[in-house]
C-alpha angles and dihedrals in degrees: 000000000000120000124256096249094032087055093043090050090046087061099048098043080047086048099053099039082061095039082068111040085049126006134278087247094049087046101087123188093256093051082050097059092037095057089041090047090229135132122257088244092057100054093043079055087061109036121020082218142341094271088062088047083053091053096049088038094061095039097049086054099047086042095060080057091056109079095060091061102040074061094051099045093040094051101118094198091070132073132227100264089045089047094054089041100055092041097058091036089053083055101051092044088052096043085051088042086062109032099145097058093038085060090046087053088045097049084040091043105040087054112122090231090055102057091119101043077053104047098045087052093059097043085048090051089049101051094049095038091049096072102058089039093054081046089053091041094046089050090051087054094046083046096044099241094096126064112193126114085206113056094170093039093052097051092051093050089043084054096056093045086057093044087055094051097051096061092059085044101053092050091055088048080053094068097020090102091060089032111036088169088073084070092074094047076047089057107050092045085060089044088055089045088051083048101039092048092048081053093051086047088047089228124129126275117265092027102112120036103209100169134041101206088200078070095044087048097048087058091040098049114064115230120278108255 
């Protein structure tokens, strides 16, 4: 007999491998436990609904990022403006690394059907990334690079204005393989987020490079055949 944790994660990895081959709308309860090979009883003893099974699932997704980052943030031979620095970049390369599954999220996530798998995913991301990123902009105050009164407050905010940005942006990578000119319209908006983010901070333009638009092209740009 399976394990309770071993069961409930064999749910929700069945879960999200059909949450993207179909959507998480089309995916009902029945064709869950079919795929998984469980009673109806035994997955009512693991998730209340689907919409709690949703919740898990996307935190469980946006958790297994996390630890890079908590290293990131807690090196104590770096300093505030490295650390920032090296946790969005790390974003963007992986993000370029995987381009092909990062395309797939963005087609299964940008569905209209899908708004609240969506939306719960981004609140989920802000509330764990929010942590290391006040550390990192607590440290900046403490170092004078910095200028908020309110370190946790402002990651949070930086968070959902990067959160914003990245729904217009993921409709124009949509289209940028039939329209390769939107990656230039992509890349300035990412250019006004770095800037917009440095002024936030109240640090000087150009300070942080948040963004290493080789990488941004890498994942705008389809492979050459």
């Amino acid at each position: 007999m399976k394990q309770h944790d071993e069961r409930r994660n064999e749910i929700l990895d069945t879960a999200l491998r059909l949450f993207f081959s179909q959507s998480y709308s089309e995916v009902s309860v029945a064709a869950l436990i079919d795929a998984v090979g469980i009673a109806k009883g035994t997955f009512y003893h693991y998730f209340r609904s689907k919409e709690e099974l949703l919740s898990e699932l996307v935190l469980r997704e946006a958790s297994r990022q996390i630890p890079a980052y908590t290293a990131i943030a807690e090196d104590p031979a770096l300093t505030a403006e490295v650390k920032m620095q090296r946790m969005f970049l790390t974003i963007g390369a992986w993000k370029a690394d995987n381009r092909e599954l990062m395309i797939a999220s963005i087609r299964l996530l940008y569905r209209d059907e899908n708004i609240l798998l969506r939306h719960k995913l981004e609140q989920a991301s802000i509330e764990l990334f929010a942590p290391p990123l006040g550390t990192v902009i607590h440290q900046g105050v403490n170092e004078g690079c910095f200028h908020t009164p309110y370190p946790e407050v402002a990651a949070e905010l930086i968070l959902s204005m990067w959160s914003a940005l990245t729904q217009r942006v993921a409709e124009l990578i949509m289209r940028c393989d039939e329209e390769p000119h939107l990656a230039e319209s992509i890349l300035d908006r990412m250019r006004a987020i770095e800037t917009a983010i440095q002024r936030f901070l109240g640090i000087p333009d150009g300070a942080l490079a948040l963004i290493d638009e080789s990488d941004m092209r890498r994942i705008l740009m389809p492979p050459a055949v």
